[in-house]
VOGU-955515 format. One record per residue (C-alpha): residue in three letters; x, y, z. Coordinates in pm, 1 decimal, decimal comma, padded with zeros to 6 digits. Layout:
! VOGU-955515
+------+----------+----------+----------+
: code :       xx :       yy :       zz :
+------+----------+----------+----------+
:  ALA :        X :        Y :        Z :
...
+------+----------+----------+----------+
! end
This chain:
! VOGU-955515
+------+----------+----------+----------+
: code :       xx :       yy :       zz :
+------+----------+----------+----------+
:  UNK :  04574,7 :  03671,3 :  07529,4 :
:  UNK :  04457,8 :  03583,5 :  07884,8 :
:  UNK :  04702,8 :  03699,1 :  08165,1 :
:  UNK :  04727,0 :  03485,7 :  08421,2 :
:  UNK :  04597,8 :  03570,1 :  08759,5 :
:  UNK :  04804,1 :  03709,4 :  09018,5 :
:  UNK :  04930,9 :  03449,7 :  09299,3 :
:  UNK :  04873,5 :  03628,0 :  09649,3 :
:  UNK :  04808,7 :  03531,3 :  10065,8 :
:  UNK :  04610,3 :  03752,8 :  10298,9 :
:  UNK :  04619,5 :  03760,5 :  10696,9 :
:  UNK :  04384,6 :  03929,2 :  10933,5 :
:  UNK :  04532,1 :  04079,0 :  11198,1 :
:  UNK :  04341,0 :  04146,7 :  11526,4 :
:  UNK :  04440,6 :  04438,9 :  11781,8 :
:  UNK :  04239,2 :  04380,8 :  12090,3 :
:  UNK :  04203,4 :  04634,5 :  12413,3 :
:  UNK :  04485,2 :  04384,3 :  12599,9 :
:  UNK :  04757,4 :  04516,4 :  12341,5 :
:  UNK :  04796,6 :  04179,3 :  12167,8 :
:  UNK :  04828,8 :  04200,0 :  11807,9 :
:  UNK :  04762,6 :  03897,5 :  11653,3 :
:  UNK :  04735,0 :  03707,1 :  11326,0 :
:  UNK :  04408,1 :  03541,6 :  11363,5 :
:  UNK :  04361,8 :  03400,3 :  11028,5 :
:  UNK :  04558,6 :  03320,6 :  10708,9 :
:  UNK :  04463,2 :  03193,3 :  10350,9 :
:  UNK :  04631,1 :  03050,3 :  10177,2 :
:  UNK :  04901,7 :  03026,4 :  10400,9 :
:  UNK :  05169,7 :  03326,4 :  10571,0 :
:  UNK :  05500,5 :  03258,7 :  10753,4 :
:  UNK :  05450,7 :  03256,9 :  11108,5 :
:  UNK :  05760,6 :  03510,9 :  11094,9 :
:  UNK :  05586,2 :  03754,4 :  10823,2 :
:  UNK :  05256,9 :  03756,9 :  11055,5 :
:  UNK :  05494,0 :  03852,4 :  11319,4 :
:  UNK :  05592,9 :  04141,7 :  11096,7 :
:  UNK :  05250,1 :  04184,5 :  10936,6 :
:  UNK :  05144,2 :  04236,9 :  11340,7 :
:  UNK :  05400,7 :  04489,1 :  11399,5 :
:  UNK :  05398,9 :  04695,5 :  11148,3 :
:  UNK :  05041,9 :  04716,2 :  11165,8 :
:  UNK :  04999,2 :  04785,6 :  11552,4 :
:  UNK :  05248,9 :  05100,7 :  11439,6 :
:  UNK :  05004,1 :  05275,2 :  11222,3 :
:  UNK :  04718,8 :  05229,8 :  11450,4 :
:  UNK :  04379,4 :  05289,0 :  11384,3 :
:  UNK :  04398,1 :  05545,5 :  11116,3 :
:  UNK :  04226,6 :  05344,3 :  10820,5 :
:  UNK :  04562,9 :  05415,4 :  10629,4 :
:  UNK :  04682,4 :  05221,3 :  10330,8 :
:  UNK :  05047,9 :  05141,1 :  10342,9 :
:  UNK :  05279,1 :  04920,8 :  10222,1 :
:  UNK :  05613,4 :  04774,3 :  10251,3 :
:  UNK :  05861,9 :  04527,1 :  10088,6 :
:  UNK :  06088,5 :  04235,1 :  10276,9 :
:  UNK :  06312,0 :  04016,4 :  10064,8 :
:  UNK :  06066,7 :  03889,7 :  09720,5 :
:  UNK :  05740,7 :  04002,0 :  09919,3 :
:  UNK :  05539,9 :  04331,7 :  09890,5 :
:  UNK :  05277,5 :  04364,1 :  10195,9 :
:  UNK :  04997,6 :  04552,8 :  10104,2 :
:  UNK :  04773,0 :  04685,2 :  10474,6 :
:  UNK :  04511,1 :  04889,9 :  10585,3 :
:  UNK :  04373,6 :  04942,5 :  10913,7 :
:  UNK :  03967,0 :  04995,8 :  11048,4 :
:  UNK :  03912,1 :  05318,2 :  11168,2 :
:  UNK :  03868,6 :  05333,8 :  11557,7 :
:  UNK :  03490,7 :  05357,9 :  11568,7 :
:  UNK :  03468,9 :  05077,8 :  11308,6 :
:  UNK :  03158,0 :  04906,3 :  11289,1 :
:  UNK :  03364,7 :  04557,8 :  11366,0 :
:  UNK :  03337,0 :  04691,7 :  11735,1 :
:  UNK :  02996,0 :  04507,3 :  11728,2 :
:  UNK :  03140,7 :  04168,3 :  11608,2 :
:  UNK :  03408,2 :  04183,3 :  11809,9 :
:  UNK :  03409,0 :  04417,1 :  12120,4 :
:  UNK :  03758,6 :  04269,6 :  12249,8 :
:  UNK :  03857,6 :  04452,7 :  11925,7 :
:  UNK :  03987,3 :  04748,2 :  11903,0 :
:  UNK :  04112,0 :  04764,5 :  11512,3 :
:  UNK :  04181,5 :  04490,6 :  11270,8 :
:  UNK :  04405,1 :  04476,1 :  10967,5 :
:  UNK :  04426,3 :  04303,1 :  10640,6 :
:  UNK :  04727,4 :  04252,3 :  10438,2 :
:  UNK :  04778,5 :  04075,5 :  10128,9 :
:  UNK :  05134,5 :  03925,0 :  10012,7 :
:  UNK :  05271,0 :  03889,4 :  09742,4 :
:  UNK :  05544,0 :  03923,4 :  09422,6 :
:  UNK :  05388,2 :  04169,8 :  09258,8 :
:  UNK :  05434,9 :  04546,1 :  09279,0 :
:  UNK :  05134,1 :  04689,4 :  09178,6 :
:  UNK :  04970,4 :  04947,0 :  09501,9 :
:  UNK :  04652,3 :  05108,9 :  09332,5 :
:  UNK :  04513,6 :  04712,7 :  09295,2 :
:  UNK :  04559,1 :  04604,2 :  09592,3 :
:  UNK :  04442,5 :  04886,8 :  09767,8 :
:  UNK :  04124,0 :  04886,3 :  09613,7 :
:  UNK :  04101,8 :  04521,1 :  09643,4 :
:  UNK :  04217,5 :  04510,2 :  10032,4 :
:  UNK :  03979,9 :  04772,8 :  10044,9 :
:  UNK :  03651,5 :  04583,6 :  09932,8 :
:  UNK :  03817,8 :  04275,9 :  10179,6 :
:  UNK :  03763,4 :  04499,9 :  10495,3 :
:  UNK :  03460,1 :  04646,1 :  10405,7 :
:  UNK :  03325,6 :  04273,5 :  10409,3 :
:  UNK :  03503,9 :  04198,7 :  10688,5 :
:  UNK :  03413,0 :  04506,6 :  10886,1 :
:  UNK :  03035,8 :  04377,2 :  10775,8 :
:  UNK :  03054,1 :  04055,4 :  10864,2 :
:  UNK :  03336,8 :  03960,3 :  11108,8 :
:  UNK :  03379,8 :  03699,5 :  10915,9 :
:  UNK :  03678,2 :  03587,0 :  10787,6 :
:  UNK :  03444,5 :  03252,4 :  10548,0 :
:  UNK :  03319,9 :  03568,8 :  10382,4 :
:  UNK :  03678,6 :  03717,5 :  10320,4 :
:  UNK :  03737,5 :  03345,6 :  10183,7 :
:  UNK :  03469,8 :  03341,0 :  09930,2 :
:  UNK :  03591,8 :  03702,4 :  09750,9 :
:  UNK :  03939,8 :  03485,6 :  09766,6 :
:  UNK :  03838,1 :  03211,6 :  09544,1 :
:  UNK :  03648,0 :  03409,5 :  09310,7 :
:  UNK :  03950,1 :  03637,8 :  09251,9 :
:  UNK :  04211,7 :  03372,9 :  09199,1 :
:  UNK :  03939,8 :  03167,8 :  09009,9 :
:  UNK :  03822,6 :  03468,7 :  08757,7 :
:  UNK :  04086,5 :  03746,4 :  08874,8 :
:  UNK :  03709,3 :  03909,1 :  08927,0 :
:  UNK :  03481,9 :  03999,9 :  09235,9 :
:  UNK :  03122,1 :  04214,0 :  09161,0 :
:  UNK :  03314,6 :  04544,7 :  08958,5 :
:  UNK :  03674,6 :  04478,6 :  09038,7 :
:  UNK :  03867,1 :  04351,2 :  08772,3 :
:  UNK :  04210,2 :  04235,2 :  08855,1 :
:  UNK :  04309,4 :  04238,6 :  08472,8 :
:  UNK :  04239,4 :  04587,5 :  08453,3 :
:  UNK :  04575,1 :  04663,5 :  08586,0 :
:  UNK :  04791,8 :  04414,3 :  08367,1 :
:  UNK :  05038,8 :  04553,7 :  08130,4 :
:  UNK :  04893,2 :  04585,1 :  07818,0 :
:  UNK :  04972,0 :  04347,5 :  07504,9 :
:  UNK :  05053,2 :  04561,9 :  07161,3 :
:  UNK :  04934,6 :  04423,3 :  06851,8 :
:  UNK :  05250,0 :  04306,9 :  06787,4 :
:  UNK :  05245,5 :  04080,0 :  07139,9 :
:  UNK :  05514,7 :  04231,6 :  07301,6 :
:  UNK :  05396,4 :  04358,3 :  07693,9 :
:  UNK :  05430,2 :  04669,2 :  07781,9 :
:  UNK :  05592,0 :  04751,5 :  08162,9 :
:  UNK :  05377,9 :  04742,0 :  08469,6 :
:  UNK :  05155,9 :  05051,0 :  08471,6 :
:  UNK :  05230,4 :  05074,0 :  08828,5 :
:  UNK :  05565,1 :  05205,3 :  08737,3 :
:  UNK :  05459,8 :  05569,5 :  08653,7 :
:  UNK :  05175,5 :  05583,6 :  08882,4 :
:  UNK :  05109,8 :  05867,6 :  09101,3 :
:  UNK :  05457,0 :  05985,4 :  08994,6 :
:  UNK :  05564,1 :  06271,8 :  09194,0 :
:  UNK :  05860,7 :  06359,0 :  08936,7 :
:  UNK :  05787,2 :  06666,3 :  08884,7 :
:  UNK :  05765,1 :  06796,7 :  09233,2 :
:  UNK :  06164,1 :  06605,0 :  09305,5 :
:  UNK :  06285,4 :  06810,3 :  09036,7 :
:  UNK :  06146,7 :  07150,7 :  09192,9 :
:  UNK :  06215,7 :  07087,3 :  09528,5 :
:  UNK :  06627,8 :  06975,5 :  09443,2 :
:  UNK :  06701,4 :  07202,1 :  09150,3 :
:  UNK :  07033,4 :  07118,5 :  08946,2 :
:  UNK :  07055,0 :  06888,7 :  09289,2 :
:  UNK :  06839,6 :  06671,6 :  09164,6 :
:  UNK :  07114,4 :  06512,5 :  08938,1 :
:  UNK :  07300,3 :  06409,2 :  09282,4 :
:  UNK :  06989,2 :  06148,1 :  09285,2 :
:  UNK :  07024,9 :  06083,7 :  08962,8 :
:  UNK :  07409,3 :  05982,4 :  08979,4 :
:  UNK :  07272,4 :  05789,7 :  09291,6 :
:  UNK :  07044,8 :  05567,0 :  09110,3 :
:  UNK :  07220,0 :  05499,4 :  08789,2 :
:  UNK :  07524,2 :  05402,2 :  08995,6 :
:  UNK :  07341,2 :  05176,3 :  09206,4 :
:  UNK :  07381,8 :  05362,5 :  09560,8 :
:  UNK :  07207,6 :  05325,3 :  09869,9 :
:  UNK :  06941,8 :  05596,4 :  09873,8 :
:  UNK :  06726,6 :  05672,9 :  10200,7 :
:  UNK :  06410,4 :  05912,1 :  10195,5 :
:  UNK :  06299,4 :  06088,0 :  10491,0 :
:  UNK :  06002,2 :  06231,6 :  10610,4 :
:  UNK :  05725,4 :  06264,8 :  10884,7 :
:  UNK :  05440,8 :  06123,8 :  10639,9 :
:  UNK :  05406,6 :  05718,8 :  10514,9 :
:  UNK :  05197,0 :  05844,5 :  10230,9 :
:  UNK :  05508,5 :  06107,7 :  10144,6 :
:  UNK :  05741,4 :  05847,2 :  10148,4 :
:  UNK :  05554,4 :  05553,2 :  09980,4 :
:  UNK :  05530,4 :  05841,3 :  09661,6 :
:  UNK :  05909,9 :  05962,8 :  09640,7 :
:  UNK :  06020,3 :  05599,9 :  09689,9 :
:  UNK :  05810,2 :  05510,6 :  09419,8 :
:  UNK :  05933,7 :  05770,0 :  09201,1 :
:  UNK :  06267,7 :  05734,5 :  09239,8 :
:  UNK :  06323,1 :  05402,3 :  08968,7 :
:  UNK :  06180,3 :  05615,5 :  08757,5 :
:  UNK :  06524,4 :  05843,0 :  08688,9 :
:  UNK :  06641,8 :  05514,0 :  08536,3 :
:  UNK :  06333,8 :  05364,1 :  08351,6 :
:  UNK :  06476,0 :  05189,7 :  08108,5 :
:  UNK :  06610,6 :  04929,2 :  08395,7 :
:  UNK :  06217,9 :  04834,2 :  08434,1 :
:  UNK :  06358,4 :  04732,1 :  08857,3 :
:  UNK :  06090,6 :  04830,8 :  09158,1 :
:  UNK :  06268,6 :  04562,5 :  09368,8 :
:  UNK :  06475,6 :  04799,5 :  09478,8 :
:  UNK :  06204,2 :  04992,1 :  09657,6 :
:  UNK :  06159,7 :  04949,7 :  10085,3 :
:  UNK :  05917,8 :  05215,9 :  10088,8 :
:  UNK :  05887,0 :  05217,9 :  10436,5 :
:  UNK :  06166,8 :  05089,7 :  10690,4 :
:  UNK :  06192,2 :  04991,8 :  11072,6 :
:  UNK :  06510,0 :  05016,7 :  11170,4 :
:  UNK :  06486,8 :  04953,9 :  11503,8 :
:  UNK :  06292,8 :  04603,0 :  11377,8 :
:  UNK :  06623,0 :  04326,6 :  11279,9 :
:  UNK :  06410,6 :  04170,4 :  10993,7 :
:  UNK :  06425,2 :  04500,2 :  10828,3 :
:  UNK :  06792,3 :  04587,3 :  10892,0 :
:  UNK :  06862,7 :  04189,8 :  10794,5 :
:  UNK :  06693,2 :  04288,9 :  10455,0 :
:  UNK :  06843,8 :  04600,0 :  10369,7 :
:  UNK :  07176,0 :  04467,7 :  10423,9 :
:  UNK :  07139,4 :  04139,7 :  10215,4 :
:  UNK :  06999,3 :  04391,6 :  09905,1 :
:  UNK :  07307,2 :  04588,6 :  09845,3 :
:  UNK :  07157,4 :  04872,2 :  09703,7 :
:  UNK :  06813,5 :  05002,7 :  09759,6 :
:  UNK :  06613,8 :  05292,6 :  09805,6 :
:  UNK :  06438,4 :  05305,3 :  10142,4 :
:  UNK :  06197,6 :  05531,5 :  10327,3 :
:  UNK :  06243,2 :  05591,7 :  10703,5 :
:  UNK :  06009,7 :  05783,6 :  10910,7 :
:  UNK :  06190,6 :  06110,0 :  11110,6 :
:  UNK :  06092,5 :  05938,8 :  11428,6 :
:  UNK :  06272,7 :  05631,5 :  11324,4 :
:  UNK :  06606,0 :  05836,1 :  11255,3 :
:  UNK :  06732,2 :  05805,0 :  11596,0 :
:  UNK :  06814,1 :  05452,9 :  11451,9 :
:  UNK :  06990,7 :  05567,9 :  11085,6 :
:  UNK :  07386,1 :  05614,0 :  11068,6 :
:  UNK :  07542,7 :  05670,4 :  10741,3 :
:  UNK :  07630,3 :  05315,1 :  10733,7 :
:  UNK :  07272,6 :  05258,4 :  10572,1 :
:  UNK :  07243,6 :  05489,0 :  10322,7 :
:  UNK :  07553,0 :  05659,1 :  10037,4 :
:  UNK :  07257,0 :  05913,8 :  09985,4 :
:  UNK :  07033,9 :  06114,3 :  10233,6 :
:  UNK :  06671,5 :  06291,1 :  10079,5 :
:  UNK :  06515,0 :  06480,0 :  10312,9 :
:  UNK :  06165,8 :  06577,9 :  10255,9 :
:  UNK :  06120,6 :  06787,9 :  10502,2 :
:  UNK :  06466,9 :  06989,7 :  10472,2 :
:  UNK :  06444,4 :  06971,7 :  10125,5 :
:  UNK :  06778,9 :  06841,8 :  10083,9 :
:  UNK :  06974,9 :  06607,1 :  09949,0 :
:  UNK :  07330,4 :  06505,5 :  10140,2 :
:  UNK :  07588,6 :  06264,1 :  10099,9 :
:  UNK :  07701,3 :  06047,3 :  10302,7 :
:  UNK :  08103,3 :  06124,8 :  10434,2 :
:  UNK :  08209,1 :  05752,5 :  10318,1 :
:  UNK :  08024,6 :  05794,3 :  09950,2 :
:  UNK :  08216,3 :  06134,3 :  09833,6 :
:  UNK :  08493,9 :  06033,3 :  09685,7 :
:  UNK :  08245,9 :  05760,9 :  09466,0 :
:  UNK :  07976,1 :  06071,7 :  09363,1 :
:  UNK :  08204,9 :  06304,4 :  09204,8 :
:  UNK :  07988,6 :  06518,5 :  08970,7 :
:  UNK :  08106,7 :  06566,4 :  08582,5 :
:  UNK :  07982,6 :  06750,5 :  08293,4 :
:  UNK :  07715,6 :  06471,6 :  08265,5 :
:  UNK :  07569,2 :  06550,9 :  08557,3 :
:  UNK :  07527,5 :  06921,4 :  08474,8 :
:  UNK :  07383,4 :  06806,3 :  08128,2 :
:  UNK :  07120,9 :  06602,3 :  08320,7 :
:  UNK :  07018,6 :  06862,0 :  08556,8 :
:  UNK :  06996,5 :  07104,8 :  08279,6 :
:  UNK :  06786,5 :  06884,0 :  08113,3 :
:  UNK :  06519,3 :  06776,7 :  08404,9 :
:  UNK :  06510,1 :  07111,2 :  08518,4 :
:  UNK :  06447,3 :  07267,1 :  08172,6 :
:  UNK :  06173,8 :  06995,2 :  08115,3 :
:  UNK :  06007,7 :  07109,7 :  08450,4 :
:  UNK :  05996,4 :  07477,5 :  08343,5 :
:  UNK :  05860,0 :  07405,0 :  08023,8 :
:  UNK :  05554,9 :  07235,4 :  08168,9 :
:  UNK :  05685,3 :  06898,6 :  08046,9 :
:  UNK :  05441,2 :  06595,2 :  08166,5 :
:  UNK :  05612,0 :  06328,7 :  08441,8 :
:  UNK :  05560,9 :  06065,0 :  08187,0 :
:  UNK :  05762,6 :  06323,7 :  07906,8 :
:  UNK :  06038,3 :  06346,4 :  08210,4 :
:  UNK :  06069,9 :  06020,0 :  08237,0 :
:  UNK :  06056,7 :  05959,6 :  07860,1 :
:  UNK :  06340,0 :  06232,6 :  07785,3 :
:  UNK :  06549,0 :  06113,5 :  08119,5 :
:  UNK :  06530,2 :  05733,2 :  07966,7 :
:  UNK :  06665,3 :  05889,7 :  07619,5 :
:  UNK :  06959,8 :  06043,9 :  07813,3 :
:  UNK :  07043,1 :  05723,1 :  07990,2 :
:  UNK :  07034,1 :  05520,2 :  07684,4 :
:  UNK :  07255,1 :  05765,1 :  07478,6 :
:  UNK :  07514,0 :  05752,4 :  07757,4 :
:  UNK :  07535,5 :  05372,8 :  07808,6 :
:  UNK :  07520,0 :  05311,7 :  07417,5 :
:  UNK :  07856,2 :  05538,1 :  07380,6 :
:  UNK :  07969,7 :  05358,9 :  07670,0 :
:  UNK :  07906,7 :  05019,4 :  07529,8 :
:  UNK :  08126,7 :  05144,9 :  07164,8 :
:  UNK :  08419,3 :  05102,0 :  07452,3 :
:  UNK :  08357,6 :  04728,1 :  07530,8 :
:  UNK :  08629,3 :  04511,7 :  07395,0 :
:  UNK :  08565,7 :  04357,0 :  07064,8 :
:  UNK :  08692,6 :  03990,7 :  07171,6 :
:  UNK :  08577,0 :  04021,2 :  07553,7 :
:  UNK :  08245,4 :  04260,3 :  07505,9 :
:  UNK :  08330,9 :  04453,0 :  07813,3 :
:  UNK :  08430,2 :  04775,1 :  07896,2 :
:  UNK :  08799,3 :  04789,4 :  08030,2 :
:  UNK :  08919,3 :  05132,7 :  08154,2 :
:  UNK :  09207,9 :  05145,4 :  07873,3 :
:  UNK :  08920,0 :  05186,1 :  07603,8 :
:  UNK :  08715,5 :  05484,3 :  07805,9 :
:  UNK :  09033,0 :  05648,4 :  07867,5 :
:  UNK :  09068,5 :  05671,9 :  07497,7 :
:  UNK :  08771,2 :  05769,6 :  07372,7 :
:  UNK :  08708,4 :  06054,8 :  07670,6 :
:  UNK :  09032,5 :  06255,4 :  07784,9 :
:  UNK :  08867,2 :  06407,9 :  08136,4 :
:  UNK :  08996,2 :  06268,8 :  08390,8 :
:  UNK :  08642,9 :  06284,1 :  08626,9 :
:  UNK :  08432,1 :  06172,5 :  08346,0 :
:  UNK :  08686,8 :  05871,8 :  08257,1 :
:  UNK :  08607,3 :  05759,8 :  08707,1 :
:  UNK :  08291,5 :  05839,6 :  08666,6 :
:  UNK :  08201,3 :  05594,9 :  08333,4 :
:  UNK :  08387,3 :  05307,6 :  08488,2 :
:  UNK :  08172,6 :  05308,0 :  08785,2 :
:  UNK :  07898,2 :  05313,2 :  08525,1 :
:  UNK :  08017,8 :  05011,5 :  08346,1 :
:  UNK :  08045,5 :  04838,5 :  08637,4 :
:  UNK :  07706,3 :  04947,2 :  08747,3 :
:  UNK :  07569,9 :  04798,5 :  08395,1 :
:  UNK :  07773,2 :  04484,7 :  08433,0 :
:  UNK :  07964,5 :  04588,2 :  08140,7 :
:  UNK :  08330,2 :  04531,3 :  08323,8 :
+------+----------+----------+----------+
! end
């Protein structure tokens, strides 16, 4: 089975010794408004060589900067740094930052963005370019043709370490994400939050949904506030500098990295009340931690949970409607926190 090639734009950004940051060339075509963030959000990060990426609305942004004493200093000494960043649908970081990667060295090279062009049209052509292979990083097909998920999903997982640093608190993220809260990381480091964002979803595999991720967040920037507002819940990452910005009107849930915390949010109490579930989960991630259990095993053995609990949930849809009414929990379950808290469920699975 062939997989067809993934559809994707790149801009080159230039940051010259004037402070302009501009998109200086596009193929095969970028919103004048996403250059405009593409030129921000690169001019933030400077000239540190560092991969990052973000997400706004359908698009993931994939960047990387030259370092300062690049060697495209030489083709263009107006120049201080330039940036590449590719766009597109797909959430998949380890490929594109190996392919953005082998775009800047070229670039860096040649100063040329023809030569940029031609690595282009050979990877949307062959979804190939000298030892990259785009395929490599395709979900695989069984024998029995059914696609595995994205790969990407339980990359560079940093499970493990969540569950250490929150304890039995690492259910209140849990409860977060299966219920569909808002969820805001915090730390000092891009990489740090690009990682914990990431591994977030994973609490709640079996939903297969990375759209929810903002890994990184500019809240003093309107397009990102616009964004995070129109995607009802989400799970964003916000650098500490940035937090002069945050009020608990964007987030129901506060991680912070640094603090080693979790919090929640004043307005989202009353909606997180914990239950006998919730000790039963952090029993069970915990447990799976201390008994050197793998991140894909967590994940595995979390997904198992969540599928037990929303099968017994779903023997309380209606027979003649096929949803859940509150009536029907109430009589199968007789506590009264556990009867609140599987309604919100239900309505979290679109089961109501």
């Amino acid at each position: 089975m062939t997989t067809k090639n993934t559809s994707f734009s790149i801009c080159i950004i230039e940051h010259d010794k004037h402070g302009d940051h501009l998109c200086t060339w596009s193929y095969p075509g970028v919103s004048a408004a996403l250059q405009g963030v593409c030129a921000r959000r690169t001019a933030d990060y400077g000239e540190n060589n560092s991969f990052f990426y973000f997400k706004l609305k359908n698009d993931w942004i994939y960047c990387i900067n030259t370092k300062k004493n690049s060697k495209i200093s030489d083709k263009l000494p107006d120049v201080q740094f330039v940036s590449i960043c590719i766009v597109c649908k797909e959430f998949q970081p380890e490929k594109f930052q190996t392919m953005i990667t082998i775009l800047l060295e070229q670039y860096e090279i040649s100063g040329d963005p023809t030569k940029i062009l031609e690595i282009i049209l050979s990877l949307h052509a062959t979804g190939k370019y000298k030892t990259f292979d785009m395929s490599t990083y395709n979900p695989i097909t069984n024998s029995n043709n059914m696609i595995s998920p994205n790969p990407a999903y339980l990359a560079n997982s940093v499970l493990k370490e969540l569950i250490d640093m929150l304890g039995v608190d690492v259910s209140i993220i849990w409860n977060a994400i299966i219920l569909k809260k808002r969820i805001c990381v915090l730390s000092d480091s891009i990489s740090e939050l690009q990682d914990f964002v990431h591994t977030i979803p994973q609490l709640v595999y079996q939903r297969l949904d990375w759209n929810i991720c903002r890994p990184i967040v500019n809240l003093t920037d309107p397009v990102h506030i616009e964004d995070i507002q129109s995607a009802g819940y989400y799970i964003v990452g916000l650098e500490n500098s940035n937090s002069i910005s945050m009020n608990t009107d964007h987030y129901d849930i506060l991680l912070d990295l640094q603090e080693k915390r979790v919090s929640v949010a004043p307005h989202a109490m009353e909606g997180m009340r914990m239950t006998s579930v919730h000790r039963d989960v952090a029993h069970l991630l915990n447990e799976l931690v201390d008994n050197k259990a793998t991140n894909k095993e967590i994940v595995k053995s979390i997904t198992n949970k969540n599928m037990t609990i929303i099968d017994s949930l779903k023997s309380c849809c209606d027979s003649n409607t096929n949803k859940v009414t509150q009536n029907l929990i109430n009589e199968k379950t007789s506590n009264a926190s556990t009867q609140q808290w599987l309604y919100k469920l239900a309505i979290a699975e679109n089961l109501v």
